[in-house]
C-alpha positions as CSV (number, residue, x, y, z in Angstrom):
1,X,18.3,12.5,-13.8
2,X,18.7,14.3,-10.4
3,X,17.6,12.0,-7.6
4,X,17.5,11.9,-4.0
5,X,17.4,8.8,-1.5
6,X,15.2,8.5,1.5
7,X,15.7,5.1,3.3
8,X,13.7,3.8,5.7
9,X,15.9,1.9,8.1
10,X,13.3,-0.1,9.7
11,X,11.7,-1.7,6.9
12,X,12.3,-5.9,6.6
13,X,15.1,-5.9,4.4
14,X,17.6,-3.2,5.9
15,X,17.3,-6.2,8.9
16,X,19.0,-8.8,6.7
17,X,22.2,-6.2,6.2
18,X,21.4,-3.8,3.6
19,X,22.3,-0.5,4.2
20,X,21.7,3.3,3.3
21,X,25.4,3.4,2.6
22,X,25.3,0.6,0.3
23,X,21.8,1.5,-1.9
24,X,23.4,5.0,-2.5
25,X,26.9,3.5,-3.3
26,X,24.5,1.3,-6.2
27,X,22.3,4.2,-7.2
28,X,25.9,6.1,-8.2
29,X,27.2,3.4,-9.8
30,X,24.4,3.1,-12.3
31,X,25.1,6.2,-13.4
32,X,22.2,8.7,-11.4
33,X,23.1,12.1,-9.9
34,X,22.3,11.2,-6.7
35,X,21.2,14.3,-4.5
36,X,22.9,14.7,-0.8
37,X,19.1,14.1,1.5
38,X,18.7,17.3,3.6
39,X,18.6,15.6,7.1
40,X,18.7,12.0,7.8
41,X,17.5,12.5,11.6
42,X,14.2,14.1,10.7
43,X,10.9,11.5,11.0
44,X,10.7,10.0,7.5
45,X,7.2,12.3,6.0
46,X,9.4,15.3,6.8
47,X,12.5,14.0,5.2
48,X,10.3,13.1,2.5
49,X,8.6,16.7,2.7
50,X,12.2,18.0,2.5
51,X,13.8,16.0,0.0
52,X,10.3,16.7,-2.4
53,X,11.9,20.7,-1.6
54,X,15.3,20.4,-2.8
55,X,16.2,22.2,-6.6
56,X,15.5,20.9,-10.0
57,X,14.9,17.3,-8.1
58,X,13.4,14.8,-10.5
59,X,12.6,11.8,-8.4
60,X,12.8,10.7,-4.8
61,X,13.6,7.2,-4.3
62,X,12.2,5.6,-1.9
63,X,13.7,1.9,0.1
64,X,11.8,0.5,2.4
65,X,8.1,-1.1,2.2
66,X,4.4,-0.6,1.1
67,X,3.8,1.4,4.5
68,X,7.0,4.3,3.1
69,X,5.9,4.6,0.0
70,X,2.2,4.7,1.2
71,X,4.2,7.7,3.3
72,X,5.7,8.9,-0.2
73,X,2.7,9.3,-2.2
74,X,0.7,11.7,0.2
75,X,4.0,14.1,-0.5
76,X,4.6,13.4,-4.0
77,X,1.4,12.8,-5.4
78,X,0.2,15.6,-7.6
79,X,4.1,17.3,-7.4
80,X,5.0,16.4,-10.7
81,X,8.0,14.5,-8.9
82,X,7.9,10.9,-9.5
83,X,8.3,8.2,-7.2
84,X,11.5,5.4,-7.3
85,X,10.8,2.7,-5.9
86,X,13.3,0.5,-4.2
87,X,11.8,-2.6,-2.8
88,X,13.2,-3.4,0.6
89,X,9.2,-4.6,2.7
90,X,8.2,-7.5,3.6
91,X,5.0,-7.7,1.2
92,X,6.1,-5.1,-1.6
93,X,2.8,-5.4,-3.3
94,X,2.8,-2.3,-4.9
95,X,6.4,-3.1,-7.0
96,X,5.0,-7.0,-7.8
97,X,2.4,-5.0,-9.4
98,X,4.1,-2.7,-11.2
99,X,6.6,-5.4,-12.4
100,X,9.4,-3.7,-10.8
101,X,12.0,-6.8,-9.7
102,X,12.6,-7.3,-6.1
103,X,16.3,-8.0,-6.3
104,X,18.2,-4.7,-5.6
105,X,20.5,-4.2,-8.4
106,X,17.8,-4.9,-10.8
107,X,15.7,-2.4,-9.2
108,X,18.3,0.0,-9.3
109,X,18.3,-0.2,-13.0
110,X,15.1,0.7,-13.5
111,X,15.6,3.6,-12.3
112,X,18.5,4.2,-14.2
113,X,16.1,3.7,-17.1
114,X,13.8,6.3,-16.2
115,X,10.7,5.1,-17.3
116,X,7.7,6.4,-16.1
117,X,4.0,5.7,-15.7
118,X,0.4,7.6,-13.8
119,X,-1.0,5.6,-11.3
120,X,-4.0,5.8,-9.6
121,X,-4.6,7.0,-6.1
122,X,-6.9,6.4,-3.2
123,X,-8.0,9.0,-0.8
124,X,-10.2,8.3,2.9
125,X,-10.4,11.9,4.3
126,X,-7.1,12.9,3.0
127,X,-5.0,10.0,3.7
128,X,-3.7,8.6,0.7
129,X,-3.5,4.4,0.1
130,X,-1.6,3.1,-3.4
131,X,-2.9,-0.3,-2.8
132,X,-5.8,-0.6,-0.1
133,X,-7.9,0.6,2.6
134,X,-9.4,-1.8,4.8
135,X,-11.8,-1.3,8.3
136,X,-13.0,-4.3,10.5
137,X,-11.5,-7.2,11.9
138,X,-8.1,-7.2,9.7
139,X,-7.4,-3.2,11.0
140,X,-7.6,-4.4,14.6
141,X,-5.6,-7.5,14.2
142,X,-2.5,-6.4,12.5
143,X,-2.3,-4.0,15.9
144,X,-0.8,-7.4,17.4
145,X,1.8,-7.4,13.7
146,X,3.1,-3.8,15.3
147,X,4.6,-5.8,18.8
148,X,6.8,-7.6,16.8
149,X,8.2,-5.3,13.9
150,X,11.8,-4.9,13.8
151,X,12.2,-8.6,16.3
152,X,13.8,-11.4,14.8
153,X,10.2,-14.3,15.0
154,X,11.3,-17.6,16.8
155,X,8.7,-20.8,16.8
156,X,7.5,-19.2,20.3
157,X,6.9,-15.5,18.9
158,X,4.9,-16.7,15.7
159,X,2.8,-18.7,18.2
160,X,1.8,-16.0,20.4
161,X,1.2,-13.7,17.4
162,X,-1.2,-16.2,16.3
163,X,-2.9,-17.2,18.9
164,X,-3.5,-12.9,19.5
165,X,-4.7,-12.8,16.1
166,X,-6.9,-16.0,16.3
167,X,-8.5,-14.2,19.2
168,X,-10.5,-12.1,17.3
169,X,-11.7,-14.5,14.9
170,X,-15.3,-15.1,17.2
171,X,-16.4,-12.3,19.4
172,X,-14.9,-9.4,17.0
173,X,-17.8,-7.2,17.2
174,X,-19.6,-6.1,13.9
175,X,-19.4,-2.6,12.6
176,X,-22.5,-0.6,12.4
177,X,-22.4,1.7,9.6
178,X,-24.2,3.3,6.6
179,X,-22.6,3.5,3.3
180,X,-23.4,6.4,0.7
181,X,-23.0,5.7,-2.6
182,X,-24.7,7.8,-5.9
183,X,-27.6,9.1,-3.8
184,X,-28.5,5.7,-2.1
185,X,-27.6,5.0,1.3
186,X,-27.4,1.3,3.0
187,X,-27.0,-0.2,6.2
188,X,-24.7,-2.4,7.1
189,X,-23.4,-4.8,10.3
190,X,-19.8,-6.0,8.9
191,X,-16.7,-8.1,9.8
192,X,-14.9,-6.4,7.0
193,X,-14.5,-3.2,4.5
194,X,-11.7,-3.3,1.7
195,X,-11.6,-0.7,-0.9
196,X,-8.9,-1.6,-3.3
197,X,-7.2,0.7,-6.0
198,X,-8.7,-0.8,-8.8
199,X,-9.1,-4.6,-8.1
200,X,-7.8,-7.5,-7.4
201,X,-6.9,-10.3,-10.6
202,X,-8.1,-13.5,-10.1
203,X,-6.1,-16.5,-11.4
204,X,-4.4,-19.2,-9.5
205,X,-1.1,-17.8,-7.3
206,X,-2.2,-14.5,-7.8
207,X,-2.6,-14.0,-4.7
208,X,-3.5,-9.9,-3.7
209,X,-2.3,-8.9,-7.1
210,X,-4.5,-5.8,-8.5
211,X,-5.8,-6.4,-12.3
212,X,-4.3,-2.8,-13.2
213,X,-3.1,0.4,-11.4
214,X,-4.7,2.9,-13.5
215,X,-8.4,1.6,-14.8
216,X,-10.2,4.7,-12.9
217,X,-12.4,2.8,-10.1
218,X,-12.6,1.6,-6.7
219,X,-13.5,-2.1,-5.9
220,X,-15.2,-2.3,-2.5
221,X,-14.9,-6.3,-1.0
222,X,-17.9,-6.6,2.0
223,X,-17.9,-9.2,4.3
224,X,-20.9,-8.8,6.8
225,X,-20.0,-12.0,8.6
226,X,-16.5,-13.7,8.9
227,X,-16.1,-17.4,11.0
228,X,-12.7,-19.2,10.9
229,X,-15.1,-21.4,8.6
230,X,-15.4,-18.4,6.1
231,X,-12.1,-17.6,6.7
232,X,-10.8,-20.9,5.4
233,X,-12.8,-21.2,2.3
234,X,-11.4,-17.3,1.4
235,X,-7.9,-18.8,1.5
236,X,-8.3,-21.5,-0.5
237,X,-10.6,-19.7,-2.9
238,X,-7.3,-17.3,-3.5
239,X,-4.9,-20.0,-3.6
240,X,-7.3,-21.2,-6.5
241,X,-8.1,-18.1,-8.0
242,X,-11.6,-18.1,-7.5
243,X,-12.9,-16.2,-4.6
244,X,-15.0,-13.7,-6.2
245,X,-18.2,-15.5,-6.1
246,X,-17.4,-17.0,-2.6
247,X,-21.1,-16.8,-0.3
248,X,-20.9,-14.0,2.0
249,X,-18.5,-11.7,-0.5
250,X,-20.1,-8.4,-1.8
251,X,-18.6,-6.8,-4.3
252,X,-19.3,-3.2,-6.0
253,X,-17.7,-1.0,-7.6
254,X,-17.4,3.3,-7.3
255,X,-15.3,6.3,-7.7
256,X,-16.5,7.5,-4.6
257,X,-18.7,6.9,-1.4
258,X,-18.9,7.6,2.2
259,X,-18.7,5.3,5.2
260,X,-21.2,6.8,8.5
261,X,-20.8,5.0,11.6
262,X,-21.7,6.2,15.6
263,X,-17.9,6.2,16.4
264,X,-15.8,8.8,17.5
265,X,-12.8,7.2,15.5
266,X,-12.7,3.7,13.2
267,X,-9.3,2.4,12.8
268,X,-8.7,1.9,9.1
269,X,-5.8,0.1,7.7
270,X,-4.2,2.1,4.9
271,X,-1.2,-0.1,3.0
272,X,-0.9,-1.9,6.0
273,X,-0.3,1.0,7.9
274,X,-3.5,1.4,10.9
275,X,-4.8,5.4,11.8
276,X,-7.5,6.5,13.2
277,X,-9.7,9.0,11.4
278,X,-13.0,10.1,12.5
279,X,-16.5,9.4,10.5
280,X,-17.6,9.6,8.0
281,X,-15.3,8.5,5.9
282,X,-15.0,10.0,2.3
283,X,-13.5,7.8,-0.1
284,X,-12.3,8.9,-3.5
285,X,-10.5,7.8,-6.5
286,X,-7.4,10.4,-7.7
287,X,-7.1,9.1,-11.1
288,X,-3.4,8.8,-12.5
289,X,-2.3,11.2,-9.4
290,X,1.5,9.9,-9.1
291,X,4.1,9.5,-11.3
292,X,6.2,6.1,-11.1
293,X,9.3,4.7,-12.4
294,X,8.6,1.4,-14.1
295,X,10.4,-1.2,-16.0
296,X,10.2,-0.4,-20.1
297,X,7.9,-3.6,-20.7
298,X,5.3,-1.9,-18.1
299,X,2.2,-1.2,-20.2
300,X,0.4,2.1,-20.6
301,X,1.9,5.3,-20.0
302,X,5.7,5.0,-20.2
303,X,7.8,7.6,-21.2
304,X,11.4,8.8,-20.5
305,X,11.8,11.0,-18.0
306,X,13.1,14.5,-18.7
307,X,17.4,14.9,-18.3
C-alpha cells in the first residue's frame, strides 16, 4: 500500500519526544511503501492538499490530534483516499472511537493491516467536524486553551487557565437564535449548541464516547441555561453514565437544520478547533463520506484495502 506521512509537529505528543523522523523510520519498518511528502514547510491543509495530489497514493497518514485530522477530512473526504490515523493529541477521540490503540507501534500496525471502514461526516457551511460542532459558552472558553498550547502547564499556569475559564461561567451572555428544522422553526436563548456525529454512549466511564460512527444522524445536545450548579450535576451525570435525562438538556435528533442568529459571525467550535463563520448556519450529515483505516475487530464495513 503506497502511503504518505503528514505530521503535525505541534500536536501534544511530538512535545514528549516523538518525532517525524522516528514515525516514518516505524511506518518502514512494518512493511508500507512510505511516499517522500512533497514539502514539509508548507501550512499543514496544503501539505495535506499536496500529499492527497501525489500518484497512485492510497492513504495519507496523519500524526497529530483530533484538530489535524479534523484538517484531514475536509481534503480527503469524498477522494476515495483513506485516512491513517496515527494518534499523537491530547484527547484523540476520534481513534478511542474507532478502537484504534493509542500506543504508536500498535497503531502503526493497523495500518500495516489495511483495514478499512466509511465514516460519517459532519458539515456547518462547508467546514467539515468527524466528531463535533459546538457554539456557546464552551467555543468562547477554549479561546483561553489556545494561550497555552505548545507550553509545558505548571501549578501557576493551570490556575490562571481556570480561573479565565471559570469567568465565563455567570455573565456569559445567551445566544439568540432560531433553529430550522423539517419546515418548523424555534427560538431559542442558549448557553450551549452541540451537534454530534451520531451520538454520544451512555454508560459509566464512557465519557464523550459516540455510540457509532456511521448510524446516519445528527444528535443536537441544548442547553438554554448553564450555572456552575448545572455544570456540576453534567459532570457527575457523565462520570455516571446518565446524563441524558439531566433537567435543562434537550435532545433531538436530524440530518440537517439551520442555525439563524443577528450576528455577523458566531464562533463555532469544530473538533476542538474555534472559526468563525457567518449565519446561518447549515448543518448537514455526509453519510459514510471518509474512508478510515481501522483495526480488523472494528465492526461494519471493513475490508482490505486495494495493493
Amino acid at each position: 500500500m503506497r502511503i504518505v506521512l503528514v505530521a503535525n509537529p505541534a500536536s501534544g505528543a511530538f512535545a514528549g519526544g516523538v518525532t517525524p523522523d522516528a514515525v516514518r523510520a516505524r511506518l518502514r519498518a512494518a512493511g508500507l511503501d512510505l511516499l517522500p511528502e512533497p514539502d514539509e514547510t508548507l501550512p499543514l491543509p496544503e501539505r495535506l492538499r499536496a500529499a492527497l495530489r501525489i500518484e497512485g497514493v492510497a492513504a495519507v497518514a496523519v500524526a497529530g490530534g483530533d484538530g489535524t485530522l479534523n484538517c484531514a477530512a475536509g481534503m480527503l473526504a469524498g477522494s476515495g483516499v483513506a485516512l491513517g490515523i496515527l494518534p499523537l493529541g491530547t484527547m484523540n477521540l476520534l481513534a478511542k472511537d474507532l478502537g484504534i490503540p493509542l500506543d504508536l507501534d500498535a497503531a502503526v500496525a493497523v495500518l500495516a493491516a489495511r483495514r478499512s471502514r466509511a465514516v460519517d461526516v459532519g458539515s456547518v457551511n462547508g467546514h467539515l467536524f468527524l466528531i463535533n460542532s459546538v457554539l456557546g459558552m464552551p467555543a468562547r472558553m477554549v479561546r483561553h486553551r489556545e494561550a497555552f498550547r505548545g507550553r509545558r502547564l505548571g501549578l501557576a499556569a493551570l490556575l490562571r487557565l481556570a480561573a479565565a475559564s471559570l469567568r465565563h461561567l455567570g455573565p456569559y451572555p445567551r445566544l439568540s437564535a432560531v433553529l430550522s428544522q423539517d419546515g418548523r422553526r424555534t427560538r431559542l436563548r442558549l448557553r450551549l449548541l452541540a451537534v454530534v456525529n451520531n451520538d454520544y454512549a451512555e454508560g459509566p466511564g464512557r465519557i464523550l464516547e459516540r455510540s457509532q460512527v456511521d448510524g446516519g444522524e445528527l444528535t443536537l445536545y441544548i442547553a438554554r441555561r448553564l450555572s456552575p450548579w448545572r455544570i456540576a450535576r453534567l459532570a457527575l451525570g457523565f462520570g455516571l453514565g446518565r446524563w441524558r435525562q439531566l433537567p435543562g438538556l434537550e435532545r433531538r435528533g436530524a440530518t440537517r437544520f439551520a442555525v439563524s442568529a443577528r450576528r455577523r459571525a458566531l464562533r463555532v467550535m469544530n473538533d476542538g478547533e474555534v472559526r468563525l463563520i457567518a449565519p446561518p448556519l447549515r448543518y448537514r450529515l455526509m453519510p459514510r463520506a471518509l474512508t478510515v483505516i481501522v483495526p480488523e475487530a472494528a465492526k461494519d464495513l471493513s475490508k482490505e484495502l486495494a495493493e
